[in-house]
N, C-alpha and C positions, 0 to 999 in steps of 0.2 A: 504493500500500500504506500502510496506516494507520499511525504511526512505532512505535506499540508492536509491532504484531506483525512490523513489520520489526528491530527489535530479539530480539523471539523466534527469530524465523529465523537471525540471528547468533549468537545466543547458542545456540540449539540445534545450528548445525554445530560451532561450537567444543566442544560436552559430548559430539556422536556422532564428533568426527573426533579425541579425545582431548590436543586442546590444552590450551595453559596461558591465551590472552589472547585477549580481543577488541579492536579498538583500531579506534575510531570517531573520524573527521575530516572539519570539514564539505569539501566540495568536493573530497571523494577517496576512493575505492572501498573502502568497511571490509574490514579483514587480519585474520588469526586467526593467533597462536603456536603453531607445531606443533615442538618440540623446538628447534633451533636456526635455522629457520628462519621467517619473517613473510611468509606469501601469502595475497592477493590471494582474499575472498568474492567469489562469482558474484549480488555483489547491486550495484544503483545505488547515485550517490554521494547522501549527505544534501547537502541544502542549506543554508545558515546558518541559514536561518528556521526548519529543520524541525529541525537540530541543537541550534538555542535551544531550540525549543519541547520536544523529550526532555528536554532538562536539567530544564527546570523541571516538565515533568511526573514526573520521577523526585525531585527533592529536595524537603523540607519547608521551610516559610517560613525558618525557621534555620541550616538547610545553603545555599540559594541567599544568604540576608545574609550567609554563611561565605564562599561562592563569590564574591559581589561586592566582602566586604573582601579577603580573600585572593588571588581571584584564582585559587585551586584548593580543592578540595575533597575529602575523603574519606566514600563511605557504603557500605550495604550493602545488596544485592538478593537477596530468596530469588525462586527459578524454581522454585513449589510442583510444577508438570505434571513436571519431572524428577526432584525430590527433590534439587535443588543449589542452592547460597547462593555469590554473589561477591562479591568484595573490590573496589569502586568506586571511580573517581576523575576527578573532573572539572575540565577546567582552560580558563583561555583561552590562544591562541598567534594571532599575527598579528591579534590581535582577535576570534576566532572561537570557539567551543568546540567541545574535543573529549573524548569518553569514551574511559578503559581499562577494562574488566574482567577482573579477575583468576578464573578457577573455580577454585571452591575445593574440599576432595573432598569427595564424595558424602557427606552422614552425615557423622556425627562417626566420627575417623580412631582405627586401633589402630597399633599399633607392628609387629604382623606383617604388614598391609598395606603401611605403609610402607616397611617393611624397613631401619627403625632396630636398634641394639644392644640386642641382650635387659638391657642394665644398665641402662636407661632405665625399666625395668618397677620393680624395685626402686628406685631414685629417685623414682619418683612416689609409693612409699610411706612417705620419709620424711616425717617429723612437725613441725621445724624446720628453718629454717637459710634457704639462698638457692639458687634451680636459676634460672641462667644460659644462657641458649641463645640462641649467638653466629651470627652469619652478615651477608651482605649483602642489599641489597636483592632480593626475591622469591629466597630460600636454603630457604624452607618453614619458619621459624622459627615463625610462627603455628601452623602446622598440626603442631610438635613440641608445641607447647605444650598442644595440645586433646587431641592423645594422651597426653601426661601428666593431663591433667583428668581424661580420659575414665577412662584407669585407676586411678584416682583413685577416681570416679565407682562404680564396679564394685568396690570391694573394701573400701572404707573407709567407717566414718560422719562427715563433718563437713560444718562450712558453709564454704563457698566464695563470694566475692565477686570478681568480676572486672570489672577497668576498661580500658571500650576505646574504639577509636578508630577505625575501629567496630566494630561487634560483628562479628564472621569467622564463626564456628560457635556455634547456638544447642544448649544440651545441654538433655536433659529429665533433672531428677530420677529419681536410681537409691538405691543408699546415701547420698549425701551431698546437701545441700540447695546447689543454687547458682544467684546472683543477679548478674546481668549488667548493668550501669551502661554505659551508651555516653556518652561525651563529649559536651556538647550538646544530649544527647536528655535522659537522669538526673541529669548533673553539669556543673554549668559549666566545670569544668576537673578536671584530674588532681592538679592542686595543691588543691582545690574538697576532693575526693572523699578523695584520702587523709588531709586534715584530720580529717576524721569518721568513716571508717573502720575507728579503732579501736572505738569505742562502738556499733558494729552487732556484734562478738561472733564476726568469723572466726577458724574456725583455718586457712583457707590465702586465699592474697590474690594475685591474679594481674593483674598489671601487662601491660599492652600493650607496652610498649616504654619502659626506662632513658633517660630523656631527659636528665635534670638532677641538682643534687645534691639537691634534696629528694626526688627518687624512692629515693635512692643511703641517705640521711638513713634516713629510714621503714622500707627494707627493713631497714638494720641494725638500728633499735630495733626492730620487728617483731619480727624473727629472736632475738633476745637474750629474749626474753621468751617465747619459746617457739611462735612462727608461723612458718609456712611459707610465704617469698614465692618465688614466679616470675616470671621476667619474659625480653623479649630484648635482646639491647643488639647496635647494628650496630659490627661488629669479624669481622675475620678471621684471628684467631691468639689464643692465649691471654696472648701478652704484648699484644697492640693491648688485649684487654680490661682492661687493670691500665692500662694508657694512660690506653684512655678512663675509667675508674673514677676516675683522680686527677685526672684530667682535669677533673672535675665539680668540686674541691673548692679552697680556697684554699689557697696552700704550709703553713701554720701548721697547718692542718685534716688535712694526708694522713697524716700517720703514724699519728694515732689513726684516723682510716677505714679506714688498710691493715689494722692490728691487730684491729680489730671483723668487716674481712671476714675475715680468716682465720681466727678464731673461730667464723664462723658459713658459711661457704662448705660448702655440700654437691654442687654438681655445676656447672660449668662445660661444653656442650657446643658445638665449631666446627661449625657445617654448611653443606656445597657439595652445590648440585646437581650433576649429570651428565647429560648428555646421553647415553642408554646406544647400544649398537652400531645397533639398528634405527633410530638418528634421529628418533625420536618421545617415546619412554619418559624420562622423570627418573630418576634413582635416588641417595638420598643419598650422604654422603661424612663420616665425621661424627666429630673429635677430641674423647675423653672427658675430664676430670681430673676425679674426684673428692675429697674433702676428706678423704681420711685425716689418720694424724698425720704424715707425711714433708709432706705437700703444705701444710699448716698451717704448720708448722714453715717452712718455706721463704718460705713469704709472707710469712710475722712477722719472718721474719731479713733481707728484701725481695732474698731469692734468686731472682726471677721468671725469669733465665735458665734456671736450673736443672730450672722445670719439665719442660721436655720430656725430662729425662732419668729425671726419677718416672714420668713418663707410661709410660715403656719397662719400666725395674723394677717397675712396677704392673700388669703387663698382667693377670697372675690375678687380679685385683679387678675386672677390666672397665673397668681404662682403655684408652686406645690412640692414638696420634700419627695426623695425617691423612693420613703418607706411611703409615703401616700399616691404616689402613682404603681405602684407595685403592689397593694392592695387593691386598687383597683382593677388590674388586671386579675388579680387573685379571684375579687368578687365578682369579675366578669365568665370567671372557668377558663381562661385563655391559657396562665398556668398554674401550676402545682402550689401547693404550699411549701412545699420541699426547696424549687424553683423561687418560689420570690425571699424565701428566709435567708437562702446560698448565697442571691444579690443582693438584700439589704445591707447597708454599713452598719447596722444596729438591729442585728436580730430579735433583741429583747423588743423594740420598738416592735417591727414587723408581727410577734408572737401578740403581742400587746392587741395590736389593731384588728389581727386576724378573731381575739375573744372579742372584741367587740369595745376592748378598753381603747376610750380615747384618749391621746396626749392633748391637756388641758393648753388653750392660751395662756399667755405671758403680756400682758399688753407692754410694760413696761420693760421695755425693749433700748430706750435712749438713755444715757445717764443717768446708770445704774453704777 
């Protein structure tokens, strides 16, 4: 069989058996991710030579001199015959290479498919500030982010500039003009791109992923003058995010960076996937805090503990803790009990909610 359309065949059980991965290794039987599970394709194993020879026939001269300094590599494959684009990555182990493919969804994603918080819809229509969407490795943070573009896309008129690493979901002009930069293909670096990026005229600016402090830098003057950035930063809690935010900057640097994000912070979201009851299905998990004046106020006074008790007193705003979104799906049968206990950060909390006991308000939350 020819190696591309042996790759077809892989990648088309993975899009008709509704998994998340393909995971191709020379000298051993390619697996496909089906919910929490990794089994075994009913195809032969690649050889080294034939697993070389994919690699370089899927990367351009750029990505393989990527591949060969690195050592790994990230790109992107549209599968035009389904109508689906993957998240690529190729790497060597034992001297050999091997492919991941991530599917990504079908089309660019909406918020009621994915069955995110309808407050996410309203977030994508602010105008300024900073939207944060936090999670871990493969959490769907990319694909929160397209559904904010997307509605974006659909309701508003601006220009949109997005820099990535690579490109995940290609959007086609709707209401808003938007221009898609990939690393290495448009821009030599991210450092490269947001140099220049003010002088091309966005009103919203969408970052791939918070890496350093000059992303940390840019968002805040960005946001201060009146743009709208997005981005994700891997953290799983709302305090790891202030972690890693200070994290970026040197001791002398954090108070005034803490002060400009609380000023400019419009939506911090945590998200976990799940694994739902049938064993196949994902289904988010997803802690809100938006930027009122309590949650501002908090961060300026550098009350970080505090938040998660705004989060509870905010709930009629559309915030919500991830032990209270994670009951919900509980109470919904989506998943297990077992399932939302494993993911909460506070099981006792989770056990709590699940008897039916509620965690009381705190009103006094300020200057305490």
């Amino acid at each position: 069989m020819d190696k591309r359309a042996y790759l077809k065949f892989c990648l088309e059980n993975v899009i008709e058996s509704k998994g998340q991965d393909v995971f191709l290794k020379a000298g051993a039987t390619p697996r496909m991710r089906i919910g929490a599970q990794v089994i075994p394709l009913p195809f032969r194993e690649l050889t080294q030579e034939e697993s070389q020879e994919l690699v370089r026939d899927l990367l351009t001269p750029a990505q393989w001199a990527a591949l060969e300094k690195n050592r790994s590599v990230d790109f992107g494959l549209t599968f035009k015959e389904k109508g689906c684009r993957f998240r690529a990555n190729a790497f060597y182990q034992q001297g050999t290479l091997s492919l991941v493919f991530r599917l990504l969804w079908r089309g660019v994603p909406n918020f009621a498919d994915l069955r995110l918080p309808p407050i996410l819809g309203k977030v994508a229509l602010e105008k300024s500030g900073i939207i944060l969407i936090a999670g871990t490795v493969s959490s769907g943070k990319s694909t929160t982010i397209a559904a904010i573009v997307s509605a974006m896309n659909k309701s508003v008129q601006r220009h949109i500039i997005t820099l990535e690493d690579p490109i995940e979901y290609v959007y086609e002009d709707d209401q808003c003009l938007i221009q898609q930069r990939e690393v290495g293909e448009d821009t030599e670096s991210f450092g490269s791109a947001l140099k220049y990026v003010v002088r091309q005229s966005p009103d919203v600016v969408v970052i791939g992923e918070m890496r350093d402090a000059e992303s940390f830098r840019f968002s805040l003057a960005a946001a201060e003058v009146g743009r709208l950035v997005i981005s994700s930063i891997h953290a799983q809690s709302v305090a790891q995010v202030f972690d890693r935010f200070l994290g970026f900057f040197p001791a002398e640097e954090r108070d005034a960076a803490l002060r400009h994000f609380a000023a400019n912070v419009s939506c911090i979201a945590i998200q976990k996937l799940l694994v739902e009851k049938d064993g196949k299905s994902l289904v988010p998990a997803v802690e809100i805090l938006l930027g009122n004046f309590i949650v501002r106020q908090l961060i300026m006074e550098k009350k970080i503990d505090k938040l998660d008790q705004a989060l509870r007193n905010c709930r009629q705003e559309g915030m919500q803790t991830m032990e209270q979104s994670l009951f919900q799906l509980w109470e919904a049968k989506k998943i297990t009990q077992e399932a939302a206990m494993a993911a909460s950060p506070s099981p006792q909390e989770m056990e709590a909610l699940i008897k039916g006991i509620h965690i009381g308000q705190d009103t006094k939350i300020l200057g305490d």
